[in-house]
N, C-alpha and C positions, 0 to 999 in steps of 0.2 A: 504494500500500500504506500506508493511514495509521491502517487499524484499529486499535486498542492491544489487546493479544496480554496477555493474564492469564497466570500460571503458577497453576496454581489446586489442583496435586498435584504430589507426587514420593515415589517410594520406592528404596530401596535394601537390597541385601542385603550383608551383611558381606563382605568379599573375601578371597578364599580364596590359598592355595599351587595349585598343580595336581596334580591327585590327592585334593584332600583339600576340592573340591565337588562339591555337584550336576552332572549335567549341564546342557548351558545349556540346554535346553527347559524345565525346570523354573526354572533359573535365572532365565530372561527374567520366566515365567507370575509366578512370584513377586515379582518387583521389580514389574510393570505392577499386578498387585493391591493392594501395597503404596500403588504410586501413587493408584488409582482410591482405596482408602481412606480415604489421605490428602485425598483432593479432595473427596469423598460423592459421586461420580457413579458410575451404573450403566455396566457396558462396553457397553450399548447404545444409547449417547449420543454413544459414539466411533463421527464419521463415517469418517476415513483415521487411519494409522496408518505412522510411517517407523521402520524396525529397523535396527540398527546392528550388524554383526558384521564382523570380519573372515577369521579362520577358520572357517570352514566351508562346506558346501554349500549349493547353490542353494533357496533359499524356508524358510530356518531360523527367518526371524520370523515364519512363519506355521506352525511346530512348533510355535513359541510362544506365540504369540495360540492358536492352538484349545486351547491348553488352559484357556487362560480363556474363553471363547465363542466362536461359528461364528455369528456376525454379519452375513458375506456382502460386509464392508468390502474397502477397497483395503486391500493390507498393502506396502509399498516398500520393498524391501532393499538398505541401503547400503553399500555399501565403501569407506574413504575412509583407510585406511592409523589411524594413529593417530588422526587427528583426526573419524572414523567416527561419534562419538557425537554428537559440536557439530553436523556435520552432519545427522545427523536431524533434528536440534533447529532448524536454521537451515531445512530444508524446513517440517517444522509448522508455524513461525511463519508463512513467506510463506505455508500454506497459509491459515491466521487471518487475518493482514493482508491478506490479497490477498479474501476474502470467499468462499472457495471452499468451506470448510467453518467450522462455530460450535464443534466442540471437536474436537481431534485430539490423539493418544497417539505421543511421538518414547520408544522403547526402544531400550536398548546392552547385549550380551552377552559375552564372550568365554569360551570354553573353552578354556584355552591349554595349551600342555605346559613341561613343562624346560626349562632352556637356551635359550640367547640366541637373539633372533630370524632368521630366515634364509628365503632363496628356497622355496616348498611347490611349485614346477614350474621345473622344469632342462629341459625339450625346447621351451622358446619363450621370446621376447626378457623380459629383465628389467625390468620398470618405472622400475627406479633405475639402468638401463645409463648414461643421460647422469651420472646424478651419481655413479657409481664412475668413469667416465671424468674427470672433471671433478675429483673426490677426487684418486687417480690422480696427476695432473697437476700436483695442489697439492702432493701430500705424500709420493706414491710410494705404495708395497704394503706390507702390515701383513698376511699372510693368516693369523696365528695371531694377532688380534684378533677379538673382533665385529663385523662391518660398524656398526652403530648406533655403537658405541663408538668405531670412527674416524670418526667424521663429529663426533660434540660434543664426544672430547677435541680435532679437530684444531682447532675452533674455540676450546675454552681455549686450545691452545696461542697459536692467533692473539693471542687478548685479551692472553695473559701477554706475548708478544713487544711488541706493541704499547701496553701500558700498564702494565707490571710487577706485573700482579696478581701474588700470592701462590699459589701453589697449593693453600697449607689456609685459603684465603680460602671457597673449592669446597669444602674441609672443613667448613667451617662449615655451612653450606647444611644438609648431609647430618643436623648435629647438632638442626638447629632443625628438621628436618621429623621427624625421630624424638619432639620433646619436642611437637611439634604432636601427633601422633599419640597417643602416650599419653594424650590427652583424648578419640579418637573411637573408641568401641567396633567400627566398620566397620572399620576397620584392621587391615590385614597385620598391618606391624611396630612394636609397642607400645613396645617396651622402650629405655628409653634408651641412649644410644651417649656415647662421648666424642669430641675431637676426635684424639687420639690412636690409636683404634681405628681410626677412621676411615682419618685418612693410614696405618695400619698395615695394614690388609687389602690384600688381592694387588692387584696392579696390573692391569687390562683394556688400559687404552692410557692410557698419560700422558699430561694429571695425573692420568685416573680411576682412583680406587680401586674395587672391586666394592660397599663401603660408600656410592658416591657413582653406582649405576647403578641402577634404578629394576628390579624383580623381576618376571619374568612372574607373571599374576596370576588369577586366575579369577571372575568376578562378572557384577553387573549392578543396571544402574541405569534408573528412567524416569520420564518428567516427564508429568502433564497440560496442554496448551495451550486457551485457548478462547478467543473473543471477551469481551469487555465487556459488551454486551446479554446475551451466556452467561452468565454468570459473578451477572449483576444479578437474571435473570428466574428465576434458578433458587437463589438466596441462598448460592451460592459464595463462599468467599473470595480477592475475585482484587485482593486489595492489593499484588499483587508483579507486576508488569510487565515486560517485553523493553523496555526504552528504547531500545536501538538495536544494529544488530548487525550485523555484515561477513564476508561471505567472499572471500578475496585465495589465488589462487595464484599460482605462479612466473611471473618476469619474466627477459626476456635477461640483466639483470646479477646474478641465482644463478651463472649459469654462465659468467660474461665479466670478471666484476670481480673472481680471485684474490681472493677474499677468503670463508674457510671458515663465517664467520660465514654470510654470504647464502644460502652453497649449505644451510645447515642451516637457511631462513627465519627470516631475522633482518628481511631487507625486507619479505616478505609478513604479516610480524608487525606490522612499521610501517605500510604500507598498511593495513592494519584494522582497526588501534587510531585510526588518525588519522580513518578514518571513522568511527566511534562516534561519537568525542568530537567531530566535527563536527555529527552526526546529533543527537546529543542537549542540543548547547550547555554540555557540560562539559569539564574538562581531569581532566589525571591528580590532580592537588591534589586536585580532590574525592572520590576516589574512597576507599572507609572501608575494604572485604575485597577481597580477589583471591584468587581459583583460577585456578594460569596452570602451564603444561605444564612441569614439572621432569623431563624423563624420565631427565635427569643434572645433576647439580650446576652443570653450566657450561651449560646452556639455560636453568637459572634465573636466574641472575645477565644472561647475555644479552639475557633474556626483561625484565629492568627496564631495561633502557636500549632496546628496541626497542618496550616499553610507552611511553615517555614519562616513564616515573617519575625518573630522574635521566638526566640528557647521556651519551652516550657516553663511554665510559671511567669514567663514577662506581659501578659497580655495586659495584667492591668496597668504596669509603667508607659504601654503603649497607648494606650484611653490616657491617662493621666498629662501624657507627653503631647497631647492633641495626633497622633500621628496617622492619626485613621480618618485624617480630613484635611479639608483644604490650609493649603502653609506647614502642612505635616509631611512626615516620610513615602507616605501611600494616600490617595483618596479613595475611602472603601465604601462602597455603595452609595456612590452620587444619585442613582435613581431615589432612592428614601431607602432603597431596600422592600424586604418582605414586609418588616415592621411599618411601616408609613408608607409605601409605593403598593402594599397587595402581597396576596398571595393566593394568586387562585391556583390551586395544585398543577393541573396541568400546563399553565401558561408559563408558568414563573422560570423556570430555566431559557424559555426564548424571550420573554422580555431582559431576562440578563444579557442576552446574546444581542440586542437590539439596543441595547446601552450601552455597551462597549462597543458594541460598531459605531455608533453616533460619537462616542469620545476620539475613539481611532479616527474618525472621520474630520473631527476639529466644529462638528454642528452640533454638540451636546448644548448650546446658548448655556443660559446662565450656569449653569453645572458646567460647563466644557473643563476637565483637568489640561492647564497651560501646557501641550509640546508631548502627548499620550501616544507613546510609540507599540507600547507592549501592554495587554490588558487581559487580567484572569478572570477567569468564571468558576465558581465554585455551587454543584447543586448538589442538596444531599435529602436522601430519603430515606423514613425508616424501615426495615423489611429484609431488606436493604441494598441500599444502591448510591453509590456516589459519583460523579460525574464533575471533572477538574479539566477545562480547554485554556487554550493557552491564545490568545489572536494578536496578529501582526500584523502594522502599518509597513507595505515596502514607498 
């Protein structure tokens, strides 16, 4: 697979509350058009096509595409818990690299509802049986919490024991992805927050405040992929490149190493970032923007010490040090992030892909990070699946 894989479109539709979007057939139709747009390709140029959702019925990305054209293409619908969208994206590309097709379309949708996330079938075993057993075992029963919200506050808790973070360190977080937001019209939640509101809103599971848990969301997002001979012979813009890109699931030590961090992929994080930066001959130093999975306060702070970007134990010197924003070492999720920008499960890994194309691009407006050559993507899902691209401005 050594094709080099263009990004050569991406569109997005602004992300909604639930109730107060489209439905996703429309939603999908809309973001893919946006994309092909954005790219100047006709949708009959798209050979395959990988759809991202995780609620719904069977062949919903082909609700979706027919309403843009009946083509007659392969349409592949993925499920992949949260990290559903990257993974589109991570098929397309092998489909590029591998030679199998010269332009494909990775779409992510989500139509979500209220309220925090939870099992949609009770008469057959649960996906995440090992890791509420494993949970469980670490930390005991929480049943008037969110399941999501015992799994990353128990891993704060972990860090906080083990390195005396702060718990409005994870406040903070919550603060900067609100002031990130405020600059991207796509976004949820605009308005700014304090850190005071923050630690003050109700408690979910200790340290999280509901301020610091990322909102079901409603949207969608999608990227053009094509070859390089594509991209040349047909006067595309394909200056933005896949450099290099990993997908890592669970290993025996999520579930064998007591340790809440892993079971919430902290390893499968590191496994995949290390291959990047292998793949592509860089480190995290060089890296200029990042969209990396905050689905709470403490997966992001996690998520820079399982990136590489500081050693273990420094994430909170890193918050403290402003480094995870603009005038700092990295600006990390200029979009708002999950926290403040959305999180509709399937969408959310190609709207990361769609904001680091806009930074690489130098069109990010008011977000734009100054001179963004090299830009990460980080999606993570529990179940498990994690999903680390690497993309290049030539």
């Amino acid at each position: 697979m050594s094709r080099k894989v263009c990004v050569v479109g991406v569109g997005m539709v602004p992300f909604a509350k639930p109730g107060a979007s489209l439905p996703y057939n429309q939603l999908g139709s809309n973001a893919t058009r946006a994309a092909l747009a954005d790219a100047g390709v006709d949708y009959g140029l798209v050979e395959q096509a990988y759809v991202g959702y995780v609620y719904g019925d069977s062949t919903c990305g082909q609700a979706a595409l027919y309403d843009v054209g009946l083509s007659g293409i392969p349409v592949v619908n993925v499920n992949n818990n949260c990290a559903t969208g990257s993974t589109a994206l991570f098929l397309a590309r092998q489909t590029i690299a591998s030679g199998a097709a010269e332009c494909v379309l990775a779409l992510g949708f989500e139509q979500m509802q209220r309220g925090a996330l939870g099992a949609q079938f009770t008469d057959r075993p649960n996906p995440l049986e090992r890791f509420q057993i494993t949970m469980e075992g670490l930390q005991g029963e929480a049943p008037e919490a969110p399941v999501a919200a015992q799994y990353f506050g128990g891993a704060a808790r972990w860090h906080i024991r083990q390195y005396g973070t702060r718990p409005d360190t994870f406040g903070r977080i919550a603060v900067k992805a609100r002031s990130h937001a405020g600059r991207n019209p796509l976004a949820v939640f605009r308005e700014p927050i304090t850190l005071d509101e923050v630690m003050a809103s109700p408690t979910v599971f200790d340290p999280m405040t509901r301020l610091q848990c990322c909102p079901p969301t409603c949207g969608a997002a999608a990227a053009i992929l094509c070859s390089e001979d594509f991209a040349r012979k047909r006067g595309l813009d394909g200056h933005i490149n896949i450099a290099a890109q990993s997908m890592t699931t669970d290993r025996a030590d999520s579930f064998d190493s007591g340790d809440m961090r892993r079971l919430i992929g902290f390893e499968m994080t590191r496994n995949a970032a290390q291959r990047v930066y292998a793949q592509a001959g860089v480190g995290p130093e060089d890296i200029d923007v990042i969209e990396l999975h905050d689905c709470f306060t403490a997966n992001e702070l996690l998520s820079y010490e399982a990136l590489g970007l500081v050693s273990e134990g420094g994430g909170e010197q890193m918050v403290l040090d402003g480094d995870n924003t603009y005038g700092g070492r990295w600006v990390v999720n200029p979009s708002g992030g999950l926290l403040s920008k959305g999180h509709p499960l399937g969408a959310t890994g190609l709207a990361q892909c769609a904001e680091l194309v806009w930074q690489l691009r130098g069109t990010a407006g008011a977000r734009q990070v100054e001179g963004a050559r090299l830009a990460l993507q980080h999606n993570l899902g529990l179940g498990g699946a994690c999903v680390v691209t690497l993309y290049q401005a030539n």
